[in-house]
N, C-alpha and C positions, 0 to 999 in steps of 0.2 A: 561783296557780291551785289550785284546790279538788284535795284527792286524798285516799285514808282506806285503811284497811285492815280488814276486815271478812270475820267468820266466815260459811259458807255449806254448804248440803247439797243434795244432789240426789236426795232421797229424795221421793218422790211419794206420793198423796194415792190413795182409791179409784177418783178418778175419772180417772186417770192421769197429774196435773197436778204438778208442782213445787214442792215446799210454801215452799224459800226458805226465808226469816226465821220464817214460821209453824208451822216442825216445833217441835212439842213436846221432843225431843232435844237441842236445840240448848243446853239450859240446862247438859250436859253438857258439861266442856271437853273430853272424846276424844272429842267427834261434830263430824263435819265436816270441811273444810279451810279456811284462810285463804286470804284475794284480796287482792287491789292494783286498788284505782280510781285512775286519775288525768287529770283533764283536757287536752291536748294543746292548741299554739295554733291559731288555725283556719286550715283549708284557705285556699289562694288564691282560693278565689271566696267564701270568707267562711263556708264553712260548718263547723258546730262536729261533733267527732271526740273520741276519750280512748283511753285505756289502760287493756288490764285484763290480769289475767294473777292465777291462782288455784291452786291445788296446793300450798300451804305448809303444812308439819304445824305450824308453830309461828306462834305471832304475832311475834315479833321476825325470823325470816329473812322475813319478809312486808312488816316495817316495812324493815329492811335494802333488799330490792330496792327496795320504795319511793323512798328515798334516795337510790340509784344513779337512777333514773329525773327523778329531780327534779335530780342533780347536772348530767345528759347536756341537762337543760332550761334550767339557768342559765347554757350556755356563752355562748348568745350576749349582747350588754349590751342592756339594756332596749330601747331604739330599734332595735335594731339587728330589723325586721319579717321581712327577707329571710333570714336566720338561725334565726329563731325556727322560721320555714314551715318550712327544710330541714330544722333536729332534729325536726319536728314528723310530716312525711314519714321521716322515720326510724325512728320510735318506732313511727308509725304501721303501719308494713311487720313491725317487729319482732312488734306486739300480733298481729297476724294468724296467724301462726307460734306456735303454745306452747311447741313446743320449742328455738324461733332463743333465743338466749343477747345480753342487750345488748350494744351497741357498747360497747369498750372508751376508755372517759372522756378518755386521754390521747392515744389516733387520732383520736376524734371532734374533740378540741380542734386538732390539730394539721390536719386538713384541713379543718375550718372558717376557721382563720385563712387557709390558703392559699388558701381559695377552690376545695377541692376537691371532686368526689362527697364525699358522706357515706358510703354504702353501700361495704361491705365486699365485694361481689360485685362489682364491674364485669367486666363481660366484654368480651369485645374488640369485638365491636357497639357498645357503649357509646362504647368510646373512640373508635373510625374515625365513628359519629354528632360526638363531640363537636369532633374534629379537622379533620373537612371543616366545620365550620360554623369553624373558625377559619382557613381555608384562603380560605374564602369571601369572607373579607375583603382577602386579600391576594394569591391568588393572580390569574394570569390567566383569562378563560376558559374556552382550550384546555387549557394544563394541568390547572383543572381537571375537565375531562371528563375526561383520564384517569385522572387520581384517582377521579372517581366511579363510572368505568368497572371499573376495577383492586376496587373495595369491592366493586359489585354483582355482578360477576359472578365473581369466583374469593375473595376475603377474605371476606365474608360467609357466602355458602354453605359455607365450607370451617373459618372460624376465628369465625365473630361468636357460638356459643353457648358457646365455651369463657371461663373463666373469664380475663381478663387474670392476675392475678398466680401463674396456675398453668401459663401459655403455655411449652412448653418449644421447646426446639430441633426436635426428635422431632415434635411435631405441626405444625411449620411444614415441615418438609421434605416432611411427608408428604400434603401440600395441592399440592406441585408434582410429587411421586408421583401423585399420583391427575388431575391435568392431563397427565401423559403417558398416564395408559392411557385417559382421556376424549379426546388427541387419537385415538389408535390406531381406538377406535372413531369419530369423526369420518373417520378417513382409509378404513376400510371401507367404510361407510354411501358414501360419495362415489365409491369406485372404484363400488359396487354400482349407486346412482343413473345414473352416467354410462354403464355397461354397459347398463340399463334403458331408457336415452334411444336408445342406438344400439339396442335389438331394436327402438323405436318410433318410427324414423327411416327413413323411401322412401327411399335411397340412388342409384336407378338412374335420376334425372330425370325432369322431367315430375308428372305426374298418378300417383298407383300407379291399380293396376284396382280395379275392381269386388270381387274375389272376396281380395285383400289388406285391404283396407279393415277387417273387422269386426275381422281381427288387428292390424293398429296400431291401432286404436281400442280394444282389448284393452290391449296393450301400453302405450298410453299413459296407459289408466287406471290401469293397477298404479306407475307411473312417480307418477302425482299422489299415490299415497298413502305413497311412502315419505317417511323423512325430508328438508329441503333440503336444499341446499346449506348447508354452514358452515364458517369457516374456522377453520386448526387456529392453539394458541396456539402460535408457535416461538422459539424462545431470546433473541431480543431481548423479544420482549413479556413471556417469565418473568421476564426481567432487570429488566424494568419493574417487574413486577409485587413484586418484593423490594425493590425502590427504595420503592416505595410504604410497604410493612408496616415496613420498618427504619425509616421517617421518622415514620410512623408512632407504631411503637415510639418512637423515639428523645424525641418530643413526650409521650408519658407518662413518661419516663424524668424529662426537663425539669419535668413538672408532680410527679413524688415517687409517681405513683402504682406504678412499679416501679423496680428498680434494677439488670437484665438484660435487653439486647435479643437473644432469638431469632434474628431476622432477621440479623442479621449475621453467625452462624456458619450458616448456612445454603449448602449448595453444589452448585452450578448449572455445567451446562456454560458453559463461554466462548461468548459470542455473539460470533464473529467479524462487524466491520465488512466488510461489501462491497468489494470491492477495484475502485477505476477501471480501466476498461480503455480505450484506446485503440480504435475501428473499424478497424482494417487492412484492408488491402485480401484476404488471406486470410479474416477475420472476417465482412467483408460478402458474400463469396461466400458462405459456408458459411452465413449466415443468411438468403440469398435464396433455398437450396437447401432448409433445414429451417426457417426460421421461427423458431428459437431463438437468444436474446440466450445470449451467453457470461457475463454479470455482468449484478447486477441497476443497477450504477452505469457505463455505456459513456458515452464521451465523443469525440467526434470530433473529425478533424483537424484542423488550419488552415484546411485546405484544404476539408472540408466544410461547415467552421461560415462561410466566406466565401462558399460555395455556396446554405446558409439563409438567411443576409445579404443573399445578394443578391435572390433569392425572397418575402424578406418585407419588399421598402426600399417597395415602394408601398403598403404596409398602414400603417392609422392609427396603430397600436402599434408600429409596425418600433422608433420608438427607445427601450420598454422592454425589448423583447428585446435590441438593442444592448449598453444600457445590463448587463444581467446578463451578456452572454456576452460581454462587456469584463472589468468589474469584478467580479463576482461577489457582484451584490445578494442576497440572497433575495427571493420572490416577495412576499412580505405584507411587505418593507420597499420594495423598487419601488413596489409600488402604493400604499404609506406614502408616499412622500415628496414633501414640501411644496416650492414653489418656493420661501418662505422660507429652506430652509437648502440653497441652490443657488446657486454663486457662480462667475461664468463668469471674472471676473478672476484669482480665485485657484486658478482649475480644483479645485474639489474641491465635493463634497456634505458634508451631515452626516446621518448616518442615524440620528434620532431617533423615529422612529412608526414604525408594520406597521400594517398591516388584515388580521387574520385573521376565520376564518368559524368562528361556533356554528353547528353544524349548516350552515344557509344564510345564517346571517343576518352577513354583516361587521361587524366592530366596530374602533372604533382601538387600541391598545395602545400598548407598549413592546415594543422590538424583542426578540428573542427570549433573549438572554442580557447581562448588563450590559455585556459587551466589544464586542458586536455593536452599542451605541450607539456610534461611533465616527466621524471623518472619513473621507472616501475622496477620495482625489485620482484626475483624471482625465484622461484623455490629451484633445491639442488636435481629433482626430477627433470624440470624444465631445462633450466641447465644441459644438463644430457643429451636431452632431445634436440636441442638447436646442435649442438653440437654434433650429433648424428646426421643432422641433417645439412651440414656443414660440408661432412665429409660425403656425402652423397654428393652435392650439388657439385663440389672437385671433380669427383669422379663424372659427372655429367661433363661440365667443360673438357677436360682430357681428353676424355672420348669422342668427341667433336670434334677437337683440332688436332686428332690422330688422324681424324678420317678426315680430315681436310674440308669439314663443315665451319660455319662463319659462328662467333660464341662474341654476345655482345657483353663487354663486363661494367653490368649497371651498378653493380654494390647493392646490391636490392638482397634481403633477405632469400624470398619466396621470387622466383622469376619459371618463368615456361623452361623447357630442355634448351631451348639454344641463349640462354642466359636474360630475354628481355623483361619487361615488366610483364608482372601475371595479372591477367583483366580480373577486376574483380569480382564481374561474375560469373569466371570462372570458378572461384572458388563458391557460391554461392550455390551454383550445379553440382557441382561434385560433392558439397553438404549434403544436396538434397537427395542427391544419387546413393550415398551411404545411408542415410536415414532409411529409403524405402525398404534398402535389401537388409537394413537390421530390424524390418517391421517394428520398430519403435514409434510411440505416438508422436504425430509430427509439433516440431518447433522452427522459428526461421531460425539464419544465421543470427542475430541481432541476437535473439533470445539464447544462443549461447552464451554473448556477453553477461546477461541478465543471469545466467545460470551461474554466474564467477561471485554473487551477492550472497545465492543459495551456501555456496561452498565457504565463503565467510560466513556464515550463520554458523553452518555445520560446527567450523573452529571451534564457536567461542566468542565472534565477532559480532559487533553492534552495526545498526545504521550509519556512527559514523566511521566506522573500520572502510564499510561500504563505498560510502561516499570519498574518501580519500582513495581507494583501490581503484573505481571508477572513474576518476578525476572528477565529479561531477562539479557545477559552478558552484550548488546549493543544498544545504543539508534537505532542505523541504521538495526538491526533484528525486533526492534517494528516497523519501518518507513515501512521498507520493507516489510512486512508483512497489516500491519493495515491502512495504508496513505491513498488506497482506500477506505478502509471501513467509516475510519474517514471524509474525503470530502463527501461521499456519508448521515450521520451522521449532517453534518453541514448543507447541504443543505436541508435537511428535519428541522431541528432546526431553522432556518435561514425563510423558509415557514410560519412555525411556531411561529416564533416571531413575523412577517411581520402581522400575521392576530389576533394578539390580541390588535391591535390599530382599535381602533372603529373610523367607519369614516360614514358622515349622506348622502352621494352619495353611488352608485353602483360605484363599478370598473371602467375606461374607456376604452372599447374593445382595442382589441389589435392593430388596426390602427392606432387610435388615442393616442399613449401611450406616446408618445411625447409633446399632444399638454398640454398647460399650466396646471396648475391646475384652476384658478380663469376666465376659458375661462366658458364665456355664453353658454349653450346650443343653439345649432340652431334651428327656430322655424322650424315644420313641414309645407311642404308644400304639396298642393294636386296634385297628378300626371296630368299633362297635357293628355285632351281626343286626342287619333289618331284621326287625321280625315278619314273621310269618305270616 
């Protein structure tokens, strides 16, 4: 490619112009300074570009940079087009800049062959761009929405202008310093908001009057103008949210463009896992009195979950709720599974697919963690009821294409009437729909899952019965999770064992719980009269 080195002045003419090559001076070797021209290959859409860069008192440090510029140009090999573009974009960035200093010839070489950025600046916008696009290929995607969610809305704003290879610990912490004092203000704004709604709220029934009116109408204007509602980020979602930046990190770490992940000495409070609770019969008092769940994870009894059982056996869906609060499906692998991997001889499923939702839109997958692809074996009731519900779904198709309606055959377990995939929050409605009319204490769908631990307790079953039942990755997400539930499980068991030994005395009050067994009763005696 053409390139030269050439003396130059910018000494102007009377009519204010730039004389260039035409000053008279020039024939002077102290007038002027030295330039570098050099051609660059052309832009990806074809268009031609160069390099210039001038300020050299001498012609050899002019020729010098020269060199350097033509050596940074022969890294890549002749054919090699897509190479050429990138130093080209290099150089290009660098010309614009008089005082940016070239790439250093042995990095440039060294992240060309990798198939690295060229540029020396990446910032961490760069990489979280460049790593959701390799995310994009592989992940699922729910996962990644929250990846993309975790970038847009706390990584970016907080981390995407800083430099990556200048990323310290210090300014990663202090991105989840400044998400606590952004919840604080979220958590004002909202006591303020809902304070604002009660002054712009008739409380006394009815109609309010005439002569109230203009004041909640008052009130409820100031109310539309504050900010919404929004919720605040709490310790799981921070937790998420360092999971992200560390993996992140960890993928530039992989690719050489650093060699320290931040994120990982990063420290965050423990985001305690919810703890199952059992509905007791104190529990549900106390929540029909205040309204308020004890855990955000409540699981009911035996004896309640047969009480829902029985409440939703005439609904179309009765046997995938069965089906979870037996076995402990997830919802988006229920509504996954295929009658091909359903085998009534050998009583078990295989849980290969989920149907989770973008946004609203269902899609099929891979179950949620490689463990949770697994067999489940099923009891002979269960059994039954797919089976029941087998021949229902027959008779649905028939009935369809007697009457010359369209019946799509997806092989889907659980599908709508005309055969297609059942949204799965459908089924999450019609949970909730049977739960009101069985005025039972509310649980989510999920926590029927969690309800299938309870019913391993009940057996006979340990933690790890649990954790193999649930496919989980790790004995310590069933501990974590369930160890409540399971103490509270034992202690009712334990009651229960206690009073099926027949004994031919009463109890002995609870003072005397100490005193022997084979101790005499005391005779009675008659209270002494006060006297007179």
């Amino acid at each position: 490619m053409k390139g030269s080195t050439y003396r130059r002045c910018y000494c102007r003419g009377e009519d204010g112009r730039v004389l260039g090559k035409t000053c008279p001076q020039l024939s002077s070797r102290r007038h002027g300074v030295w330039a570098v021209r050099q051609e660059l290959p052309a832009r990806k859409d074809g268009s031609r570009r160069s390099f210039s860069r001038s300020g050299f008192d001498q012609a050899k440090p002019a020729q010098d940079f020269l060199d350097q510029v033509r050596a940074l140009l022969a890294l890549p090999d002749g054919d090699d087009t897509e190479g050429q573009v990138l130093v080209g974009d290099l150089l290009e960035g660098v010309s614009k800049n008089k005082n940016a200093p070239l790439p250093d010839l042995a990095e440039t070489r060294r992240r060309l062959v990798r198939g690295q950025k060229l540029t020396a600046t990446m910032t961490v916008a760069d990489l979280l761009d460049e790593w959701l696009d390799v995310k994009r290929k592989s992940r699922e995607r729910t996962t990644l929405n929250g990846y993309e969610s975790h970038v847009r809305v706390h990584l970016r704003p907080h981390l995407g202008h800083l430099r990556l290879d200048r990323l310290t610990v210090g300014q990663a912490q202090a991105m989840f310093d400044a998400i606590d004092e952004q919840n604080e203000t979220i958590a004002a704004e909202n006591a303020a908001r809902r304070e604002q709604a009660a002054r712009g709220r008739w409380g006394k029934g009815g109609r309010p009057p005439a002569k109230e009116r203009p004041r909640l109408a008052e009130e409820r204007a100031k109310l539309e103008a504050m900010p919404p509602f929004r919720k605040l980020t709490g310790p799981a979602t921070k937790q998420a949210i360092k999971r992200t930046l560390r993996t992140a990190l960890n993928y530039a770490i992989s690719r050489e463009y650093i060699r320290f992940n931040p994120a990982a000495h990063v420290e965050l409070g423990t985001a305690r896992r919810p703890k199952g609770l059992l509905w007791t019969a104190e529990r549900v008092e106390r929540w029909r009195e205040t309204g308020e769940k004890p855990s955000p994870v409540m699981v009911w009894t035996p004896a309640q979950l047969g009480q829902f059982l029985d409440a939703a056996e005439g609904d179309r869906l009765y046997a995938i709720f069965h089906l979870i609060a037996h076995h402990g499906l997830r919802r988006s692998e229920a509504v996954g599974q295929s009658w091909a991997d359903v085998s009534f001889e050998a009583k078990l499923i295989a849980v290969s697919t989920a149907i989770t939702v973008d946004g609203w839109t269902p899609h099929e997958s891979t179950p949620k963690t490689e463990g949770s692809a697994d067999t489940v074996y099923i009891d002979s009731g269960t059994v039954a009821v797919l089976q029941a519900h087998r021949l229902r779904q027959l008779a649905e198709r028939d009935e369809r294409l007697e009457r010359g309606l369209p019946w799509a055959d997806t092989g889907k377990v659980f599908t709508t009437e005309a055969g297609e995939w059942l949204h799965p929050e459908t089924v999450s409605e019609t949970f909730r729909r049977i739960v009101a009319e069985a005025d039972l204490p509310p649980i989510n769908l999920r926590d029927l899952r969690h309800g299938a631990a309870a019913l391993i307790k009940a057996a006979g079953g340990d933690l790890h019965d649990a954790k193999v039942k649930l496919r989980h990755s790790t004995i310590t997400l069933t501990s974590d999770t369930y160890m409540t539930l399971f103490k509270e499980a034992e202690e009712e068991l334990t009651e229960r064992a206690a009073a099926v030994v027949p004994r031919a005395r009463k109890a002995p009050e609870s003072t005397a719980a100490h005193a022997p067994l084979t101790q005499e009763p005391e005779k009675s005696v008659s209270p002494r009269p006060e006297p007179s």
